[in-house]
C-alpha positions, 0 to 999 in steps of 0.5 A: 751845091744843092740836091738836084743841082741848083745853088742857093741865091743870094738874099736880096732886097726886094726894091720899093716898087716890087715890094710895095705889092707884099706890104699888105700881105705881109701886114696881113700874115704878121696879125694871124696866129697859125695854130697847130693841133695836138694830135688826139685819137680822132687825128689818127687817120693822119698819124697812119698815113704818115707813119714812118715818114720823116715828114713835117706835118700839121692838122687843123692849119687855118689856110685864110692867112696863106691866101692873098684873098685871107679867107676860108677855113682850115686844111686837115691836113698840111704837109712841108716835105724837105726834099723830093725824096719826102714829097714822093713818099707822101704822095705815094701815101696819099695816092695809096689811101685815096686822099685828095691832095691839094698845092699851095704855092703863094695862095694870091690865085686861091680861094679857100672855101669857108668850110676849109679842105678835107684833104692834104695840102702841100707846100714846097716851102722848104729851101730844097724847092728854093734855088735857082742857078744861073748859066750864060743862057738858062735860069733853073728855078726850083717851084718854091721860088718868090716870082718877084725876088726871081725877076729882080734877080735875073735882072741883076744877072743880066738876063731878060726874058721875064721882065713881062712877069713883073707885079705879079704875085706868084711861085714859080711852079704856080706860075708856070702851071696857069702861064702866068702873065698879062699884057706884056707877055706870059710866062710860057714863052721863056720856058725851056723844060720843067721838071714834073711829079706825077700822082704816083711820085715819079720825077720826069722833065718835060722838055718845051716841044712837048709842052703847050702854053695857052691863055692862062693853061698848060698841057701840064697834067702832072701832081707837081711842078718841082722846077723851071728851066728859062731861055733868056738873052744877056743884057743891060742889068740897067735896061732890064731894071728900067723895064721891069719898073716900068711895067710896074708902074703900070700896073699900080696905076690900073690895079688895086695891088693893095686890097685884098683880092685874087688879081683878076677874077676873071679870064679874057673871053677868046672868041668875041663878036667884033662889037663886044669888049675882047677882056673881063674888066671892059664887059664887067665895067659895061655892065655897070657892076663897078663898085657893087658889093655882097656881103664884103666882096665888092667889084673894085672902082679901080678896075672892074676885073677885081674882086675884093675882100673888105673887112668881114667878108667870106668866101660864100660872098666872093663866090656869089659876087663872082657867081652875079658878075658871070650871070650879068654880063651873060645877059647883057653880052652873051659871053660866058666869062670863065673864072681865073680864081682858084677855089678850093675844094 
């Protein structure tokens, strides 16, 4: 049994059609080189500020090989915590000489900015933040947890309840922070409680009745999701496989999985005239902007809600793309679409 009373899953094998989303990403990852720099005396604002802590820590970590969309530029700093007790301290560092802190989980929502991030980035990839523990009733998954492997995985337990997250690339504490989700239901609504990290380095568990799960936000207001709790319903492991590829498949089908992009670029309007398309991808493919291109971001042909980065794009042209797409469909529809993209700072 591990700290904080989740068990290690079993290493398994993704299936080809959950996979298939990763391939790219993975190619990706392989071809980059993550260089660490050799701490000089212009680094020691960082050596200071963890001076003491048994922590691992990096400067100068290129953050482009991190992000789905595979640009930006370096973090100052990157921190990978062991355990709670390690993330506390670090956050308390940083909130005691006011440095800005930033988390990575999957980066399949983040865009990074070409000049990069003067701050601390933290990554809960290490296994203390990986395990889960099923129960008759409840699934707990540590923040660090692969959506995907997490879906498969509560299927083979014979556990429905998020098979509505199947395709999407994510972490569960990302997940949770944005209520991850799409036409076929969020992520929100299985929640029991999530265990929260505030600025101040203090673990709390929210429990779902003070919790609010709206269009691709939460009340969540805490630094840090260390973990989830799920309400799911026992089932057919073969019934919840067959829907889990099903709603697969259809997101292929309309979805550019393959190219590099953030996912949807932008959050469906909530208040439209009766006359006017009620989601991102129908107003950007009305206003003609299908296949236009700055620089190497272009509006997929595939569906109009992704923004994809070809060869020798950078950030600045994605933000000037997404910057043109908002400014277009608000002349044409008089909507003002709000970005589901993260950018970083």
């Amino acid at each position: 049994m591990a700290a904080g009373g989740l068990t290690a899953p079993n290493s398994i094998k993704h299936a080809d059609f959950v996979g298939e989303i990763r391939n790219h990403v993975s190619t990706f990852l392989l071809s980059k080189t993550i260089t660490t720099t050799i701490m000089t005396p212009e680094n020691q604002n960082a050596d200071h500020l963890f001076g003491g802590l048994n922590v691992k820590y990096e400067l100068d970590v290129p953050l482009a090989p991190f992000t789905w969309y595979g640009l930006g530029g370096p973090a100052k700093v990157m921190v990978h915590p062991s355990n709670k007790s390690d993330l506390s301290a670090v956050i308390k560092r940083c909130w005691q000489d006011q440095w800005p802190v930033y988390v990575l989980g999957s980066g399949a929502n983040l865009l990074v900015a070409d000049s990069g991030v003067d701050g601390v980035v933290i990554q809960l990839d290490d296994p203390e933040f990986k395990q889960v523990e099923f129960n008759p009733s409840h699934m707990t998954a540590g923040a660090g947890v692969d959506l995907p492997q997490l879906v498969l995985q509560t299927a083979r337990a014979g556990l429905e309840g998020i098979e509505c997250l199947s395709g999407i690339p994510a972490t569960v504490g990302g997940a949770v922070r944005m209520n991850a989700g799409g036409v076929f239901g969020d992520i929100g609504k299985s929640i029991h409680q999530v265990q929260v990290m505030d600025d101040r380095g203090m673990v709390s568990w929210r429990h779902h009745d003070n919790l609010k799960f709206n269009y691709r936000k939460t009340n969540i207001s805490e630094l840090f999701i260390l973990a989830a709790q799920f309400t799911l319903t026992p089932q057919d492991p073969q019934s919840v496989k067959a829907r889990i590829k099903e709603i697969f498949q259809f997101k292929k089908k309309s979805q550019p999985l393959a190219a590099n992009s953030c996912g949807c670029a932008f959050k469906n309007p909530l208040k439209v005239p009766a006359d006017v398309p009620k989601s991102a991808g129908m107003l950007i493919d009305r206003a003609g902007l299908k296949g236009h291109q700055i620089g190497g971001a272009k509006v997929s042909d595939q569906h109009a809600n992704f923004v994809i980065a070809n060869d020798g794009a950078s950030t600045s042209d994605v933000l000037a793309l997404l910057e043109h797409i908002g400014e277009v469909v608000y002349k044409q529809f008089g909507i003002r679409l709000e970005r589901e993209i993260v950018v970083w700072p």
